[in-house]
C-alpha positions as CSV (number, residue, x, y, z in Angstrom):
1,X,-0.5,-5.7,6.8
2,X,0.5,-2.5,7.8
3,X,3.8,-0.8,7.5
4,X,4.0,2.0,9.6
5,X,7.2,4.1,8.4
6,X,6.8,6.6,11.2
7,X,7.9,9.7,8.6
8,X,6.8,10.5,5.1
9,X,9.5,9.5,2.8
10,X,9.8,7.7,-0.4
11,X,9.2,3.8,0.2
12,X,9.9,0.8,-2.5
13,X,8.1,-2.6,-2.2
14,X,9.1,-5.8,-3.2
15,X,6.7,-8.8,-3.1
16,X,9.9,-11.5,-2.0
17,X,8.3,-14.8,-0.4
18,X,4.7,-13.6,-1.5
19,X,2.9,-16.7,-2.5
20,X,-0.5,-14.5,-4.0
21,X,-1.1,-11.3,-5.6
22,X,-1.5,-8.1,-2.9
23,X,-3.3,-4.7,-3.2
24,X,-0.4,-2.0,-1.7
25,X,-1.5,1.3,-1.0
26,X,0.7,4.2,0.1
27,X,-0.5,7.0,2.2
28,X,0.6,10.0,3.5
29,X,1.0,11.8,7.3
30,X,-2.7,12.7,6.3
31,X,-3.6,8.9,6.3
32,X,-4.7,9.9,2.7
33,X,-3.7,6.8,-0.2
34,X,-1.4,8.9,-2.9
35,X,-0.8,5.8,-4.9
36,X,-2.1,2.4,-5.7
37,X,-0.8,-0.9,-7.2
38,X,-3.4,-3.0,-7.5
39,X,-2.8,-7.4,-8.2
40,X,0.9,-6.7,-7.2
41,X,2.4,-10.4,-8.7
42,X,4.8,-12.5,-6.4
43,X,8.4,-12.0,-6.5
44,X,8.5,-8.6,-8.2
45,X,9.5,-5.4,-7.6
46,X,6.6,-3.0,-7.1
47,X,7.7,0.5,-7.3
48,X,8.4,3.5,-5.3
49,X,5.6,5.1,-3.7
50,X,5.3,8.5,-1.2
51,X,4.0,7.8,2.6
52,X,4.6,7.5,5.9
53,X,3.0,3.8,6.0
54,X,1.8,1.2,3.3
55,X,-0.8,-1.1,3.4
56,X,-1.0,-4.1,2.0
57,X,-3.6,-6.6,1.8
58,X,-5.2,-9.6,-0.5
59,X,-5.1,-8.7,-4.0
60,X,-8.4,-7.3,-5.7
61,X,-9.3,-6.1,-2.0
62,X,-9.3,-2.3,-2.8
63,X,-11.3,-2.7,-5.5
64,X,-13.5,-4.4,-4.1
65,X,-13.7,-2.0,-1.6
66,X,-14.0,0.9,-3.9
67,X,-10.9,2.1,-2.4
68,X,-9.2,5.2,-4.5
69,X,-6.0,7.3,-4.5
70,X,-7.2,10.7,-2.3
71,X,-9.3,8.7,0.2
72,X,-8.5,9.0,3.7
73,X,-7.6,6.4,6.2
74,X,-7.5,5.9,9.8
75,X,-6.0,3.8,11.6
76,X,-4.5,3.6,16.0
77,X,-1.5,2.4,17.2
């Protein structure tokens, strides 16, 4: 899923009703990822992280991918 925030701003996550672990990435106005939580458990509070959008998908998924903090994403409306 991604959250598209419109404006850079600082954005918390919570994983509430999540029934499996999820990869969240935040990124920028850049589409560039400036943090990374990797196997993010149900039911918890994540953290805050910097962007204008977050990403979250199946846990393990970005590493998988090879997915870093500094790579650059792209993605249309």
């Amino acid at each position: 899923m991604l959250l598209d925030f419109e404006k850079e701003s600082r954005v918390g996550i919570w994983t509430l009703g999540m029934l499996f672990t999820i990869d969240i990435a935040w990124i920028d106005s850049q589409g560039r990822i400036t943090k990374i939580k990797s196997r993010a458990r149900p039911w918890r509070y994540v953290g805050w992280g910097k962007g204008k959008a977050v990403l979250e998908v199946n846990g393990g998924t970005l590493e998988r991918t090879g997915t870093r903090v500094g790579d650059i994403l792209k993605w249309t409306a």
